[in-house]
N, CA and C of each residue as an Amber inpcrd file, in Angstrom:
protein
   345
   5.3200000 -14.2550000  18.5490000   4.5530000 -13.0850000  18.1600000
   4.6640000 -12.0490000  19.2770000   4.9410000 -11.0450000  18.7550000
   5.3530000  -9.9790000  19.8840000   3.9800000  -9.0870000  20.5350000
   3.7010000  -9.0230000  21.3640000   2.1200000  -8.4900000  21.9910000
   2.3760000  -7.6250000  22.5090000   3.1430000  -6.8250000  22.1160000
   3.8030000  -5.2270000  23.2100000   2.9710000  -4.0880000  21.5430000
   2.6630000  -3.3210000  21.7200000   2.5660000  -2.3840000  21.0510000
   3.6460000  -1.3670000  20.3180000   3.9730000  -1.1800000  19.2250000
   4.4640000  -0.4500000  18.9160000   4.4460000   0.9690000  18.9670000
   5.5830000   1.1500000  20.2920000   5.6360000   2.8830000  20.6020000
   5.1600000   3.4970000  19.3580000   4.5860000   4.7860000  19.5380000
   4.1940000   5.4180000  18.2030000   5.3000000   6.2570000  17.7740000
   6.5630000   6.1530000  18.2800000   7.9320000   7.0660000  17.6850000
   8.5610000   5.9820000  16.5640000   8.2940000   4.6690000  16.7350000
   8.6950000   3.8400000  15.7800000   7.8310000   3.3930000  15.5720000
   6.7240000   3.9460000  14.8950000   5.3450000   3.8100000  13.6950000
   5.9540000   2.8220000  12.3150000   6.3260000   2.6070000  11.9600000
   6.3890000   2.0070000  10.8960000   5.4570000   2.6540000   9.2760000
   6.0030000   2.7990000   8.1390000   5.3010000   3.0600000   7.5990000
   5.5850000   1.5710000   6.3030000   4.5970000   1.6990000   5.2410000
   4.4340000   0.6760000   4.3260000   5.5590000   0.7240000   2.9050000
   6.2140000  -0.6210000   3.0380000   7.0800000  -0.3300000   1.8640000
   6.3290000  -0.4330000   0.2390000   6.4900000   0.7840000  -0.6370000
   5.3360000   1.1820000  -1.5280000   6.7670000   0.5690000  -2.8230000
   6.2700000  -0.2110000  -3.7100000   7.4570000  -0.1670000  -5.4610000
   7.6430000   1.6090000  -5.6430000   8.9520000   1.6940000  -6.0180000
   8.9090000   2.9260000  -6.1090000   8.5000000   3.1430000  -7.7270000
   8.0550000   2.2610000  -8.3550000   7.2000000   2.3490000  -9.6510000
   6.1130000   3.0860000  -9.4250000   5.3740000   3.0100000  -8.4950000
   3.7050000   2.9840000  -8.1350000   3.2910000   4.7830000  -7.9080000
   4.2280000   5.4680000  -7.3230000   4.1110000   6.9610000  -7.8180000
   5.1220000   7.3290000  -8.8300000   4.5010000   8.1970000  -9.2610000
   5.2370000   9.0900000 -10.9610000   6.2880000   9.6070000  -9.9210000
   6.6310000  10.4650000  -9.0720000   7.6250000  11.4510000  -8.6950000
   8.7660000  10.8700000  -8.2140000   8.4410000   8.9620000  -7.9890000
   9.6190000   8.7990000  -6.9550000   9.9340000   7.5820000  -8.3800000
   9.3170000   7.3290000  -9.3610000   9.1770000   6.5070000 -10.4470000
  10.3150000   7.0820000 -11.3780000  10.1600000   8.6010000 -11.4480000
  11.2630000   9.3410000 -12.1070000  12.2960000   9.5710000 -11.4210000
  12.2840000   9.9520000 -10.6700000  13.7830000   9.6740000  -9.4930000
  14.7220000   8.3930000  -9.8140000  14.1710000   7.7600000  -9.4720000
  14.6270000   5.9920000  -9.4840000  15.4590000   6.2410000 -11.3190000
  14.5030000   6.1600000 -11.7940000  14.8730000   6.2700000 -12.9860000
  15.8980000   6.9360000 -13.7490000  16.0120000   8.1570000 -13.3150000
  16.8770000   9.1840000 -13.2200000  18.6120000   8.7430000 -12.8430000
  18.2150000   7.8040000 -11.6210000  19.5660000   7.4890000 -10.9890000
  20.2330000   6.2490000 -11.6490000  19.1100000   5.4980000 -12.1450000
  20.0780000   4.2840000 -12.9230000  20.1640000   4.4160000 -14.0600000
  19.9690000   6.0190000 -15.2770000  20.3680000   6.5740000 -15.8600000
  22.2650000   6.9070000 -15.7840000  21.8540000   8.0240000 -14.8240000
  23.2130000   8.8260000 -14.2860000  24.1870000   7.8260000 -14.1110000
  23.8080000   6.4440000 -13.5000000  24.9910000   5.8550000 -12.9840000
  25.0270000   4.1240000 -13.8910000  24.4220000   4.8180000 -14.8420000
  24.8980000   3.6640000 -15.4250000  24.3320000   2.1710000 -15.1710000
  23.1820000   1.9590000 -14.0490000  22.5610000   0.7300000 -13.4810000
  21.8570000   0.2120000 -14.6600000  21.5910000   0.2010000 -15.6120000
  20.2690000  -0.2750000 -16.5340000  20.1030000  -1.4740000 -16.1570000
  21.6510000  -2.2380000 -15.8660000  21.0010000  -3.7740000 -15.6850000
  20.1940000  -3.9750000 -14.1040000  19.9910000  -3.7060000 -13.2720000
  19.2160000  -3.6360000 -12.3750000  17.6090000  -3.5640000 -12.9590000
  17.2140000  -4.3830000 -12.2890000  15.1380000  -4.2340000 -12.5170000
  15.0690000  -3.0060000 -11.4280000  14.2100000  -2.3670000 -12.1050000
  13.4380000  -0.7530000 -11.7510000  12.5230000  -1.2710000 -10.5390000
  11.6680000  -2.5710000 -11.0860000  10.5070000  -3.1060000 -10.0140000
  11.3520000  -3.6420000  -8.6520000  12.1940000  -3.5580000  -8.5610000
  13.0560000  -4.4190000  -6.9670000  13.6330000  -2.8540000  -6.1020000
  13.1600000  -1.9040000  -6.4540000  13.1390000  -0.7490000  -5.4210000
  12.1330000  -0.0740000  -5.1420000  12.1690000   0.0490000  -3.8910000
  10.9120000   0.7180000  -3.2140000  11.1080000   1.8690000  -2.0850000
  10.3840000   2.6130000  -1.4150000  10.4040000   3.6040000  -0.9320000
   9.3740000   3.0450000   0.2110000   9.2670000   4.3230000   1.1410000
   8.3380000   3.6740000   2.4350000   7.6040000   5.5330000   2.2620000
   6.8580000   5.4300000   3.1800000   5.8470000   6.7820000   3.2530000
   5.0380000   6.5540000   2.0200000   4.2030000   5.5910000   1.6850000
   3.4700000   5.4340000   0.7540000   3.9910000   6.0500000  -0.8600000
   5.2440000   5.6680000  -1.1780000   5.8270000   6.2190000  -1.9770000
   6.0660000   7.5790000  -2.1630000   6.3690000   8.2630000  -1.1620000
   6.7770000   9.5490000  -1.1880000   8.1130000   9.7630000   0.0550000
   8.2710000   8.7620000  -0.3420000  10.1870000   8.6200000   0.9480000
  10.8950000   9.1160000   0.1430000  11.9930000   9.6470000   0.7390000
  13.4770000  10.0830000   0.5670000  14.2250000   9.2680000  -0.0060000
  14.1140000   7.6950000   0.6610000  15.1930000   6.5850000   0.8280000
  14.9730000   6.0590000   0.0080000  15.3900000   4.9660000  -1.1840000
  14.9020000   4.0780000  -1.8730000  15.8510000   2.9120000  -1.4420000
  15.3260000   1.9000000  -1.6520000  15.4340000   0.5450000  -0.6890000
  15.5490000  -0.0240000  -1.8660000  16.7540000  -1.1480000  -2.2860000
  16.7980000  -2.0270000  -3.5410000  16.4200000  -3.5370000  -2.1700000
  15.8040000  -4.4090000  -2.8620000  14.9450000  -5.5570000  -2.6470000
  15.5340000  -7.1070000  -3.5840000  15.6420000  -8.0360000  -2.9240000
  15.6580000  -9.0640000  -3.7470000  14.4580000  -9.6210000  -4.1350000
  14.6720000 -10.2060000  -5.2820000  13.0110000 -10.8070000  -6.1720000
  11.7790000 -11.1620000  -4.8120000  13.0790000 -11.9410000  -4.2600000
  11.8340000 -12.8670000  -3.2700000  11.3300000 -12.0000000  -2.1400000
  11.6470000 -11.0620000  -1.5130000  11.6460000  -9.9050000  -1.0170000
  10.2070000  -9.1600000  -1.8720000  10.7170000  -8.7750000  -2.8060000
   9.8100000  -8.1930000  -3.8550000   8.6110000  -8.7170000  -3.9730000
   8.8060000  -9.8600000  -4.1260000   7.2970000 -10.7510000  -4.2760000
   6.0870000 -10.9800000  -3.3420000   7.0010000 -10.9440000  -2.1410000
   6.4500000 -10.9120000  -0.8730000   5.7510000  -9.5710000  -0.2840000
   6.4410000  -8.4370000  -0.7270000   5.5470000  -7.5230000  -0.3720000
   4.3770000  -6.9740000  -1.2290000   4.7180000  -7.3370000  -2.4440000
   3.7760000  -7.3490000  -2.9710000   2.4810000  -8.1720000  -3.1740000
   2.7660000  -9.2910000  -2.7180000   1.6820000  -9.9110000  -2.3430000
   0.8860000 -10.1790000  -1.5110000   1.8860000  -9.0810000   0.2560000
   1.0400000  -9.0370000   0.8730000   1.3880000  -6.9940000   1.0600000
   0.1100000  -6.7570000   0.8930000   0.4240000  -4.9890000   0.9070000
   0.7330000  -4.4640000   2.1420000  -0.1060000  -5.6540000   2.7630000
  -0.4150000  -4.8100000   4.7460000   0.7410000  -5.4740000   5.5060000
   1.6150000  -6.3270000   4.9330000   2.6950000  -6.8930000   6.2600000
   3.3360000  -5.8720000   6.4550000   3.5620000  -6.2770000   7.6320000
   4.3150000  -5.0840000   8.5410000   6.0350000  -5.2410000   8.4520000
   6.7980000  -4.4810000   7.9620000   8.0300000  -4.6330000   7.5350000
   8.6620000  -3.4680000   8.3100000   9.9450000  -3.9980000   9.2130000
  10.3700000  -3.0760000   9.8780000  11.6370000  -2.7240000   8.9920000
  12.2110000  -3.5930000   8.1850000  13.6850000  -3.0770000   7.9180000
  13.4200000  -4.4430000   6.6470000  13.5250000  -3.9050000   5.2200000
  13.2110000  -4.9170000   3.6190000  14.5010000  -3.8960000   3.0620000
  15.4710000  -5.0090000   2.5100000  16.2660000  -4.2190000   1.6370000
  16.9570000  -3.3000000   1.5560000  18.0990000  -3.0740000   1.2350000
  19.4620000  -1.8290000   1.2950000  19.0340000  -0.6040000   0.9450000
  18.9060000   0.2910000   1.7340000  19.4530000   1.3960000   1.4310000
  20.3820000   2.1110000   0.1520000  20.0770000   2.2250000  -1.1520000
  21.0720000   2.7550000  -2.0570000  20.9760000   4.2740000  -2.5140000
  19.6690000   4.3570000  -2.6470000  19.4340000   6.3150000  -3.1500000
  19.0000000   7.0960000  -1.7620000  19.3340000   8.2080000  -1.6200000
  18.0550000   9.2680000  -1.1300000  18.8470000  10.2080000  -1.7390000
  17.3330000  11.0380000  -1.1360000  17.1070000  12.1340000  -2.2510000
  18.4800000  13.1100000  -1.7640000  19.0790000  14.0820000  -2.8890000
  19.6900000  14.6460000  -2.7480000  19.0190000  16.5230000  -2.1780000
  18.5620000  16.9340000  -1.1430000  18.6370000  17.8670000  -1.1330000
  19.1450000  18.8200000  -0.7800000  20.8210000  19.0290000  -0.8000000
  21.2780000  19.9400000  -0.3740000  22.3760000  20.4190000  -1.7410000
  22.6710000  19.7070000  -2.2480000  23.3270000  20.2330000  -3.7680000
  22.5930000  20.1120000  -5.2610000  22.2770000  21.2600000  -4.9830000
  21.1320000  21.6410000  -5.8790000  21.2080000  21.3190000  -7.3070000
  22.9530000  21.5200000  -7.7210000  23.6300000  21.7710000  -8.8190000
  23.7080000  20.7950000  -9.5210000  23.0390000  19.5080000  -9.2500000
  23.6150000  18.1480000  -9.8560000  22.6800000  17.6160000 -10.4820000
  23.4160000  16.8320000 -11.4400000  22.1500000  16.3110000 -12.8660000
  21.1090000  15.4670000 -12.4390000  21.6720000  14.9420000 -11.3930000
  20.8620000  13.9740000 -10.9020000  20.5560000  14.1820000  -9.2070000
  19.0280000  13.6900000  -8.7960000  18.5590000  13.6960000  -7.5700000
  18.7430000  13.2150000  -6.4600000  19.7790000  11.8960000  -7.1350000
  19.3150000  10.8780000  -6.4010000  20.9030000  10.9930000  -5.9230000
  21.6840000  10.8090000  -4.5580000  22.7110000  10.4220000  -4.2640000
  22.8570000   9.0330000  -3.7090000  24.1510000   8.5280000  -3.7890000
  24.8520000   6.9410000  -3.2490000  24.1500000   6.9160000  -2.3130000
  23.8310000   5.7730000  -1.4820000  24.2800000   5.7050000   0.0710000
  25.5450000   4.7050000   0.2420000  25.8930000   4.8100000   1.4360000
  27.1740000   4.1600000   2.0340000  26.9520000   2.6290000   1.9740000
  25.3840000   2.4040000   2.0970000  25.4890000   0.9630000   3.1250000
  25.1290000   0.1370000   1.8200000  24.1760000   1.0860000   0.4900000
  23.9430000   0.3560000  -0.6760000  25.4100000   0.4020000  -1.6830000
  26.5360000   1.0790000  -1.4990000  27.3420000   1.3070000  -2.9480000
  27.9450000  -0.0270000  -2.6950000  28.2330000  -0.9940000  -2.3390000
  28.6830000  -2.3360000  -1.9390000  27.7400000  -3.1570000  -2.8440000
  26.5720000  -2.9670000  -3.4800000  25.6490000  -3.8280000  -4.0290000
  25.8820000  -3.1470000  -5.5050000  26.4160000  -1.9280000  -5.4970000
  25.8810000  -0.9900000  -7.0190000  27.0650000  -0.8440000  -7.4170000
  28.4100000  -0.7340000  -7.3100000  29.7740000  -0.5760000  -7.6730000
  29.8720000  -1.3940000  -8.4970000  29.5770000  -2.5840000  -8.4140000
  29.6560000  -3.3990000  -9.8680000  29.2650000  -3.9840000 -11.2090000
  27.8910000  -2.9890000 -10.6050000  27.2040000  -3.0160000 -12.1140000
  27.1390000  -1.5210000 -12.6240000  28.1110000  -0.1500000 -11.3730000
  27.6220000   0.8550000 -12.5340000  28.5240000   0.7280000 -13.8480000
  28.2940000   2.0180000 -14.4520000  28.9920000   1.6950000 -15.8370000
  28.8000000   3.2370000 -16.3840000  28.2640000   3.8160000 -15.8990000
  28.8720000   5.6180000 -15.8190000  29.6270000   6.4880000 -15.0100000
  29.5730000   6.2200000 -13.9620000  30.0360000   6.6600000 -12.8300000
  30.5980000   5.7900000 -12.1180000  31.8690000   6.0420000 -11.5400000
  32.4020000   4.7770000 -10.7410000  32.3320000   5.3730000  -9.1590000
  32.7220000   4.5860000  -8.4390000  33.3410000   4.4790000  -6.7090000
  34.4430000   5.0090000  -6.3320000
């Protein structure tokens, strides 16, 4: 058990289902639209900043289960990286862009959009 305090530059914030707010609920949604994910569960991604993050984080079940069953554990790093938000190309149907470190998990189940 680590007894040092966590500098407050690496605060940690809480990983939230990105179900649990409407704005990041439609996002999510949005992206496994566009790209074709349907077979992916919606409930195994989550966001951090009390559901108002950028990043969305895909989760395995057991992963999933775990934070949800405990709300307050402290999680420094749960699950890949696959969406954030797109804000610099305004022009696009969808919000949500790849990330690098998640398209290795999502390339083979999209089925609209390829790699």
């Amino acid at each position: 058990v680590c007894k040092e305090a966590i500098p407050a530059a690496q605060k940690e914030t809480r990983y939230v289902a990105a179900t649990c707010v409407e704005r990041t609920r439609q996002l999510v949604q949005e992206a496994l639209t566009f790209y074709g994910l349907d077979c992916l569960p919606v409930e195994n991604f989550f966001v951090r900043n009390d559901g108002e993050g950028r990043n969305v984080y895909f989760v395995s079940d057991a992963v999933r289960d775990a934070l949800r069953a405990s709300p307050d554990l402290r999680v420094m790093i749960g699950g890949v990286r696959v969406f954030d938000e797109n804000r610099f190309l305004k022009s696009s149907v969808c919000s949500m862009r790849l990330c690098q470190e998640g398209i290795n998990w999502l390339a083979s189940g999209m089925q609209r959009r390829c790699c």
